[in-house]
C-alpha positions in Angstrom: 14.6 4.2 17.9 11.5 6.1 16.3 12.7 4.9 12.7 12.5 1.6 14.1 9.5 2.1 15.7 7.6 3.2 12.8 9.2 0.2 10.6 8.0 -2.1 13.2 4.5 -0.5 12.8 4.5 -0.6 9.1 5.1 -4.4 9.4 2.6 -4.6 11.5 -0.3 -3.5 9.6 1.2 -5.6 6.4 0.1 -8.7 8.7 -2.8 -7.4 10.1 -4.1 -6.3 6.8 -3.4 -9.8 5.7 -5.4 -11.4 9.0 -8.0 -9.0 8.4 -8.8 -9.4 4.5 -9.5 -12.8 5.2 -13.0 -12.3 5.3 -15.7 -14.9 3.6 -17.3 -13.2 0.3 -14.2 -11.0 -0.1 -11.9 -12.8 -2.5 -9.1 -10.5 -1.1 -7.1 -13.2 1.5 -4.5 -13.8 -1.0 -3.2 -11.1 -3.3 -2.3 -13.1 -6.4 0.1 -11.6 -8.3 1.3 -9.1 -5.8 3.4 -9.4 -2.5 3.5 -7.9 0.7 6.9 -5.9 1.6 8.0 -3.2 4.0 8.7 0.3 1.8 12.6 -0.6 2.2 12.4 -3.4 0.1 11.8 -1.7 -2.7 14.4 1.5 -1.8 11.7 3.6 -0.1 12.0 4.8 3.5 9.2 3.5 5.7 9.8 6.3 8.7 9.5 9.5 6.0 6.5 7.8 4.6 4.5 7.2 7.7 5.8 9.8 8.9 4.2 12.2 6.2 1.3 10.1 5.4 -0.4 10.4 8.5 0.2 13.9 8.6 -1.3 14.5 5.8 -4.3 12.4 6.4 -4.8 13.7 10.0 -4.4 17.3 8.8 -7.6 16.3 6.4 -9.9 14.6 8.8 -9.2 17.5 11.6 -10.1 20.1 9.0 -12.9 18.1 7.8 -11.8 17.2 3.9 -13.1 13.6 4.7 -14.2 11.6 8.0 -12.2 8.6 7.1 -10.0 7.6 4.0 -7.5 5.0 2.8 -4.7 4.4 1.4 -3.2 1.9 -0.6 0.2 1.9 -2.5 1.8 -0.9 -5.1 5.3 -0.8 -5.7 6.7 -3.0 -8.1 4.3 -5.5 -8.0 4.3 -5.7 -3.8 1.8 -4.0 -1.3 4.5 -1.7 0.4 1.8 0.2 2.2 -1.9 0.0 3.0 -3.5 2.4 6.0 -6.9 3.3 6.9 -7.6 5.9 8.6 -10.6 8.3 10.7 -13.9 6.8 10.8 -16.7 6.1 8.7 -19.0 9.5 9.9 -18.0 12.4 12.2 -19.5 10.6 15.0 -16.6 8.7 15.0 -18.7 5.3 15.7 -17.3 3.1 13.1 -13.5 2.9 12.4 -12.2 2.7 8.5 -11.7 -0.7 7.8 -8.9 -2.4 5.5 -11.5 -4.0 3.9 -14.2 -1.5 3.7 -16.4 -1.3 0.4 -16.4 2.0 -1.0 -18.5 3.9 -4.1 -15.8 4.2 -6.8 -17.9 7.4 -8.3 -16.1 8.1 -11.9 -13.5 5.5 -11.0 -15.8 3.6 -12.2 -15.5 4.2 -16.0 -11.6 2.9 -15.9 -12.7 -0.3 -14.3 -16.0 -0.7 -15.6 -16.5 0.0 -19.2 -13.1 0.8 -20.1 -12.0 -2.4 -19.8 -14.3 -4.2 -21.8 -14.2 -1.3 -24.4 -10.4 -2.6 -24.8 -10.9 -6.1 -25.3 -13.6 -5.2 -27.7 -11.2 -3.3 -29.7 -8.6 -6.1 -29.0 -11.0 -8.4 -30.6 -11.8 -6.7 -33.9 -15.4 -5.9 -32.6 -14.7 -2.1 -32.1 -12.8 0.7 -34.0 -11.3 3.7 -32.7 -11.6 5.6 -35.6 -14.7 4.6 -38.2 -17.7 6.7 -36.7 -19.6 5.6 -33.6 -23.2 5.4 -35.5 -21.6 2.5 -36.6 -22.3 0.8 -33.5 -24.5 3.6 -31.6 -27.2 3.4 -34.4 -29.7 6.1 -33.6 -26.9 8.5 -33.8 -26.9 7.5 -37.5 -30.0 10.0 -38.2 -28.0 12.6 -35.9 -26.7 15.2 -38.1 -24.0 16.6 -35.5 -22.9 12.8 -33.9 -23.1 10.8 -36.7 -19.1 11.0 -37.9 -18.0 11.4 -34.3 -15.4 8.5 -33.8 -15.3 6.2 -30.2 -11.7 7.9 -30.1 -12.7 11.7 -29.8 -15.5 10.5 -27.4 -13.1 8.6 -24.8 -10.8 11.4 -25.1 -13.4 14.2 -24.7 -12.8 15.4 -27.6 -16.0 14.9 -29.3 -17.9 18.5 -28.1 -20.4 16.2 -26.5 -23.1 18.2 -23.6 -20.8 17.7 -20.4 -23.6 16.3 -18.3 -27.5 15.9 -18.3 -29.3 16.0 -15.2 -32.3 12.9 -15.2 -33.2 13.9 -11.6 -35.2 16.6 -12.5 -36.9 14.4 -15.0 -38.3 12.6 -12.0 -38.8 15.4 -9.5 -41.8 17.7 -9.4 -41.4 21.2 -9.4 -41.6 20.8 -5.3 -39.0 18.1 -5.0 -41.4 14.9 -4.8 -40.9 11.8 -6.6 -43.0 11.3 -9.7 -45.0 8.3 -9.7 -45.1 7.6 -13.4 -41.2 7.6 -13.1 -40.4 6.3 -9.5 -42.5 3.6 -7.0 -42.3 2.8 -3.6 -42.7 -1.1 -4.7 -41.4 -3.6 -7.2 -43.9 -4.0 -9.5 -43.8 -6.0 -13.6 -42.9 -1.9 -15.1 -41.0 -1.1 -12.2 -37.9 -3.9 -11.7 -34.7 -1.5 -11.7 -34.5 -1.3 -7.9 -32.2 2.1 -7.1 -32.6 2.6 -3.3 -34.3 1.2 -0.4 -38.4 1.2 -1.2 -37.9 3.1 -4.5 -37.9 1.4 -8.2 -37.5 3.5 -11.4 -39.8 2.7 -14.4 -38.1 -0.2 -16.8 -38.5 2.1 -19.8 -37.0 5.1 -17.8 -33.4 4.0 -19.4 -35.3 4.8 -23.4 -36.0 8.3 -22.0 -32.4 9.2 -20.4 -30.7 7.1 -24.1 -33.1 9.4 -26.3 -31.7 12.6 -24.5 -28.7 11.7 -24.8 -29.0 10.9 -28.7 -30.9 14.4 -29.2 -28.0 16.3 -26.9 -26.2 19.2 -28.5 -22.8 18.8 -29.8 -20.1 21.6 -29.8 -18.8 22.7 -33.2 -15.3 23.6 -31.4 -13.8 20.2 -31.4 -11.5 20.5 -28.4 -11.2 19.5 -24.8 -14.6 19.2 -22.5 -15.2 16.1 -20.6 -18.3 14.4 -20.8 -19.4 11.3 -19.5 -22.4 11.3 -21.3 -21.2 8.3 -23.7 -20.8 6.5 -20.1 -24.2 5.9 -19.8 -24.9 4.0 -23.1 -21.5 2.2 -23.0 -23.2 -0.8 -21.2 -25.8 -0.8 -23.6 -23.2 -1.0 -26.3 -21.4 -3.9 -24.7 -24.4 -6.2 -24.2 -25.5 -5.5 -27.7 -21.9 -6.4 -28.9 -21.1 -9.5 -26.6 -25.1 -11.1 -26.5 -24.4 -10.7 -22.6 -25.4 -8.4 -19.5 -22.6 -6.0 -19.1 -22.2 -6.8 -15.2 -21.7 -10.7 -15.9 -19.3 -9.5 -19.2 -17.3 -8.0 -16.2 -17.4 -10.4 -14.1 -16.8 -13.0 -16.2 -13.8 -11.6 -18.1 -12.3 -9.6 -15.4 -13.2 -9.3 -11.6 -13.0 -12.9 -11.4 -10.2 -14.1 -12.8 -8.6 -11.2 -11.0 -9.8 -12.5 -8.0 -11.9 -9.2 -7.2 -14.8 -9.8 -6.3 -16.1 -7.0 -4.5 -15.6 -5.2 -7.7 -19.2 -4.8 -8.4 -22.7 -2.7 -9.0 -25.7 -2.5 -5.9 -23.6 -4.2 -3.2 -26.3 -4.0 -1.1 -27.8 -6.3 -2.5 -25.0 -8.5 -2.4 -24.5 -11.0 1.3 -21.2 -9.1 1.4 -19.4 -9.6 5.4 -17.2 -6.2 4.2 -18.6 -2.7 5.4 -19.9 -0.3 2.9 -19.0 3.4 3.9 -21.4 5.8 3.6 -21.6 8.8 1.3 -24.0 11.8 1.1 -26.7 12.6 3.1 -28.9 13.1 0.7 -31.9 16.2 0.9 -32.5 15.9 -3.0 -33.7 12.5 -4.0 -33.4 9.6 -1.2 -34.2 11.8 1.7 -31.7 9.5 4.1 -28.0 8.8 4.4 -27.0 7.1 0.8 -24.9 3.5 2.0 -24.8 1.1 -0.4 -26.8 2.7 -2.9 -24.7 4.7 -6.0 -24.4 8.2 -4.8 -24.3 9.2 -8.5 -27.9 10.1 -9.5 -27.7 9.4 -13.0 -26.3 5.9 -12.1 -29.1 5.7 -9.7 -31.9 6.3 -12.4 -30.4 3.4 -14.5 -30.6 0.7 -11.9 -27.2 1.4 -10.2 -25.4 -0.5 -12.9 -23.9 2.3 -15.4 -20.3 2.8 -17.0 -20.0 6.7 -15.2 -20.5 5.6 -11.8 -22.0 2.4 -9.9 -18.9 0.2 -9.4 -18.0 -0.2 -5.7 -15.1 -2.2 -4.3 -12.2 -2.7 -1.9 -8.9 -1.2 -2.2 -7.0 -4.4 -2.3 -9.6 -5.6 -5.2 -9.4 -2.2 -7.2 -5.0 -2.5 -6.8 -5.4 -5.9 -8.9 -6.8 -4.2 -11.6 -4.8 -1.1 -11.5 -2.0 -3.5 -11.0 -3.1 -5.3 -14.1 -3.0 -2.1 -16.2 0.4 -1.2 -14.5 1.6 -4.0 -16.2 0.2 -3.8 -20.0 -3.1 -6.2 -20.1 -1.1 -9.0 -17.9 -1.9 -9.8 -14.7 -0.2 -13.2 -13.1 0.6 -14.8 -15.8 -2.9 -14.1 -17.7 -3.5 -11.5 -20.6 -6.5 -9.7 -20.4 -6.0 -7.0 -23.1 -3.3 -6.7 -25.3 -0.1 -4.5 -24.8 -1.0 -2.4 -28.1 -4.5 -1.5 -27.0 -3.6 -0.7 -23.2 -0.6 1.6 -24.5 -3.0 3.1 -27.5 -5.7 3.8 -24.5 -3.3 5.1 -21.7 -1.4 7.7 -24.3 -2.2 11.0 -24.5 -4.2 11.5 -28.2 -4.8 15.2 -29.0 -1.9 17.2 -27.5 -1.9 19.2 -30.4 -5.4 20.8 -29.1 -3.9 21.0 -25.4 -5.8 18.0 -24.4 -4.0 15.9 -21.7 -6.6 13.0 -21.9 -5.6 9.4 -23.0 -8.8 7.0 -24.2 -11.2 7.0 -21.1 -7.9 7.2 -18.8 -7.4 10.9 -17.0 -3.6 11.9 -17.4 -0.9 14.0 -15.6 -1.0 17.9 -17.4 1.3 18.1 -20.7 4.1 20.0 -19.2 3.0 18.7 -15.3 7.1 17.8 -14.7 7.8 21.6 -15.0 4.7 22.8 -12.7 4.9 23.7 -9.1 3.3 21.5 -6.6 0.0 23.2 -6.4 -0.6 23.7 -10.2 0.1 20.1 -11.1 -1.8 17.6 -11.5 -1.9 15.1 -10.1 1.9 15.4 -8.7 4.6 16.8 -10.7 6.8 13.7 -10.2 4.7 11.1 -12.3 5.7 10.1 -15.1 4.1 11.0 -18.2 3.6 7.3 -19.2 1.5 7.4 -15.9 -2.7 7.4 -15.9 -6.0 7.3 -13.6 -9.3 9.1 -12.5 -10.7 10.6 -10.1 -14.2 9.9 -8.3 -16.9 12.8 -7.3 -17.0 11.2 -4.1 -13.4 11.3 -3.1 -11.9 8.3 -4.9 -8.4 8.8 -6.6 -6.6 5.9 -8.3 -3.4 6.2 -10.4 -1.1 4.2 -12.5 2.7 4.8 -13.0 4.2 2.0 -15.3 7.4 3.5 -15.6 8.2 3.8 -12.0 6.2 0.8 -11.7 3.6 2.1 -8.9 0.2 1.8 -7.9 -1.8 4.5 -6.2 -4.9 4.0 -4.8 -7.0 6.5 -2.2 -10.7 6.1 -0.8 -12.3 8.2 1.1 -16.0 9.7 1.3 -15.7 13.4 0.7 -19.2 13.9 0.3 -20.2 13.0 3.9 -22.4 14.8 4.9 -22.7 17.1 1.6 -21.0 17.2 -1.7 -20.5 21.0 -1.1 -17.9 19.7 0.9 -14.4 20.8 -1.1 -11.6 20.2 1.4 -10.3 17.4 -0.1 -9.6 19.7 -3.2 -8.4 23.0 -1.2 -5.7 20.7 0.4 -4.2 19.1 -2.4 -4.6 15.8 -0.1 -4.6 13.2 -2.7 -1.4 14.8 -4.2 0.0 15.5 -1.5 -0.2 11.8 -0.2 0.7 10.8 -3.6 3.9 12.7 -3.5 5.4 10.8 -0.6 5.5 7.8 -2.7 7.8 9.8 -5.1 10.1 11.7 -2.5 10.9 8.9 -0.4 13.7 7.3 -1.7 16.3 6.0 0.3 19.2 6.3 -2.2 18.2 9.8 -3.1 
C-alpha cells in the first residue's frame, strides 16, 4: 500500500510540475525532446527512490546544508523525477518552486562558454592545440603564456594563478566602495549595471583582462584549476563571431533549446519565475544578493562572464545537459558535433593524474574502485560520464552511457558561504547515488 502510495505521489508531481511550468516568459511548458515517465518505466523503483531522496534532502535542510534545494533527474531521455524541496530562506516564508530561477555559480562555464568554445572548434575558428596567443593576442608578448594551448587551459593544465580577487581592486582599505571604480548611478563611464544602485566603471573590464594577461604561470605543468581563462572567454567569442556573447548564446543555443531562462542579470529580465536568493552579503552589496551574480568577479564584469553569471531553471538547464547526454543533438537538431563533444567530455592528461576533460569536471580516474565517501562524484558513474559543480550549491552531471541526467539546485550559501554542510554530507552524491542503486531488476 505505501509502494503505491508513493507511486501515486511521484505521478503526481510529474503533472503538477507540468501544470506548474506553464508559466508566461518561461519557455519550459513543453519539454521538447524529453518525456515525462514514472521511475518504473525506465526499470527504476519509484518507492526506494522517494523513499531515500527525501531522506537525504530532509536530513540536509534539518542540519542546515541548504534552506531549500531541487532536484531533477533524466533518464533515457524522460523526466522520471523532479522535486523541490525546503524553502527559499530559513524563515521558511517562501516554498521552492519547480520553476524557480537559480544562480548556476561555475555551472556556468559548461553552459555558457563551453558551448560556444565547441562550435567554434567545430567550425574551424578555434584549435585545441596551436597556442592560445593565437587568438588571446596580448598573451603573444607574455613570455610564460605565449605557447600555452586552449587545450591545457580547459583542462587546467596550463599552471595558470587559480583565482584573482578584483574586489579588493574596488574596496578601500576600510571596506567602502571606490568611486573611481564603482557609482551609485548610471552614468556615460559607468553602464555595466552589477547590483541594485551600483555601476562598475566601463573600462573596469581593461584592468581585471590586464591582470589577468600579467598573472603568473606555474612552471610545473600539472593539475590546478583555474577559471581565470573564464573571464576573457566572452571576450574571445565576440571577437571571433562579430557578436555579443550573450546573443551568440541565445541565438545558437538557449533558444532553439527552448531555454530561455538560461540567461545573465535576470533581474533585469520581466521574468514571472522566482529567483532564489543567495548570500547575504557583508563584503560588497551590503544586502541579501537575489538576482544579482553572487560571484564577485562576475559581478565586476557586468554579470555577464563565462565563470559564473548564467542563471536558470532546472527544467531549462536538463535540455542542455540532455543535449550533451546525447553527443551535440538535441530533437532532431545538431548543435555541436559528435567528435568535438566526445574530444571535450574525455579525460586529456591522465598520464599527469588529471581527471579533467576540456572545461567538463569528471568522475576521479580509478572513482569505480573508491568507497562512497572518497569518490567523486559517486562511485557508480560511468567513466564516459561529466559535469560541474557551482560555489553556490549547484551540481549537474551527465552519464551518456547509462543515459542519465542529474541535475541539483540549491543555495548553500544562504546566509554565508562559510556555510559547508552541503560538502560534510556528501548530499549531492548521496542523492545522486539513488539514481544508480535503484534498479528494479537488480
Amino acid at each position: 500500500m505505501q509502494k503505491l502510495f508513493l507511486i501515486l505521489i511521484g505521478l503526481f508531481c510529474v503533472t503538477a510540475f507540468t501544470q506548474e511550468a506553464s508559466v508566461p516568459n518561461t519557455a519550459i511548458s513543453s519539454l521538447v525532446g524529453l518525456n515525462y515517465a514514472n521511475p518504473s518505466k525506465v526499470n527504476l523503483d519509484s518507492t526506494y527512490i522517494h523513499t531515500k531522496v527525501d531522506s537525504i534532502i530532509t536530513n540536509g535542510i534539518k542540519n542546515k546544508a541548504f534552506p531549500g534545494a531541487q532536484v531533477l533527474v533524466a533518464k533515457n531521455a524522460k523526466i522520471i523525477f523532479h522535486e523541490a524541496y525546503g524553502f527559499h530562506t530559513y524563515d521558511s516564508v517562501q516554498k521552492v518552486s519547480l520553476n524557480d530561477i537559480y544562480d548556476l555559480a561555475s555551472v556556468t562555464k559548461i553552459t555558457g562558454p563551453l558551448p560556444a568554445l565547441m562550435k567554434l572548434v567545430d567550425e574551424g575558428k578555434l584549435d585545441l592545440d596551436i597556442p592560445f596567443s593565437t587568438y588571446w593576442k596580448p598573451w603573444r608578448r607574455t613570455k610564460d603564456k605565449k605557447e600555452i594551448t586552449l587545450r591545457e587551459i580547459l583542462a587546467h593544465q596550463a599552471g595558470l594563478t587559480p583565482y584573482i580577487v578584483f574586489l579588493n581592486e574596488v574596496l578601500t582599505k576600510n571596506g567602502k566602495l571606490k568611486r573611481r571604480f564603482v557609482k551609485h548611478k548610471m552614468s556615460k563611464g559607468f553602464q555595466n549595471q552589477i547590483y541594485e544602485g551600483l555601476f562598475v566603471k566601463n573600462t573596469f573590464r581593461r584592468k581585471m583582462y590586464r591582470k589577468i594577461n600579467k598573472s603568473k604561470v606555474s612552471d610545473e605543468k600539472k593539475y590546478k584549476y583555474s577559471g581565470l581563462a573564464f573571464l576573457i572567454f566572452p571576450q574571445l567569442i565576440e571577437e571571433l563571431t562579430g557578436q555579443s556573447y550573450e546573443s551568440y548564446l541565445h541565438d545558437n543555443f538557449y533558444t532553439p533549446l527552448g531555454a530561455e531562462t538560461l540567461g545573465f542579470k535576470p533581474k533585469l529580465k520581466r521574468y514571472h519565475n522566482r529567483i532564489v536568493p543567495t548570500e547575504k552579503d557583508s563584503l560588497f552589496r551590503h544586502t541579501l544578493t537575489q538576482g544579482w551574480v553572487h560571484d564577485e568577479n562576475a559581478s565586476l564584469l557586468g554579470g555577464i562572464s563565462g565563470n559564473a553569471g548564467l542563471f536558470g531553471t532546472a527544467t531549462d538547464m536538463v535540455k542542455i545537459m540532455q543535449m550533451y547526454v546525447q553527443y551535440g543533438s538535441y530533437n532532431n537538431k545538431r548543435y555541436i558535433s559528435e567528435k568535438t563533444l566526445k574530444e571535450f567530455t574525455s579525460v586529456q592528461y591522465a598520464e599527469n593524474k588529471n581527471r579533467r576533460g576540456l572545461g567538463f569536471d569528471k568522475p576521479y580516474l580509478d572513482n569505480t574502485h573508491l568507497p562512497f565517501m572518497k569518490a567523486y562524484p559517486t562511485p557508480e558513474v560511468s567513466a564516459e560520464s561529466f559535469g560541474h559543480s557551482g560555489f553556490t550549491g549547484t551540481f549537474v552531471w551527465a552519464d551518456p552511457k547509462n543515459q542519465l541526467v542529474f541535475i541539483f539546485l540549491s543555495n548553500r550559501v544562504y546566509p554565508s558561504r562559510a556555510n559547508r554542510n552541503l560538502y560534510n554530507l556528501f548530499v549531492r552524491e548521496a542523492v545522486q547515488q539513488v539514481f544508480y542503486r535503484a534498479n528494479l531488476l537488480h
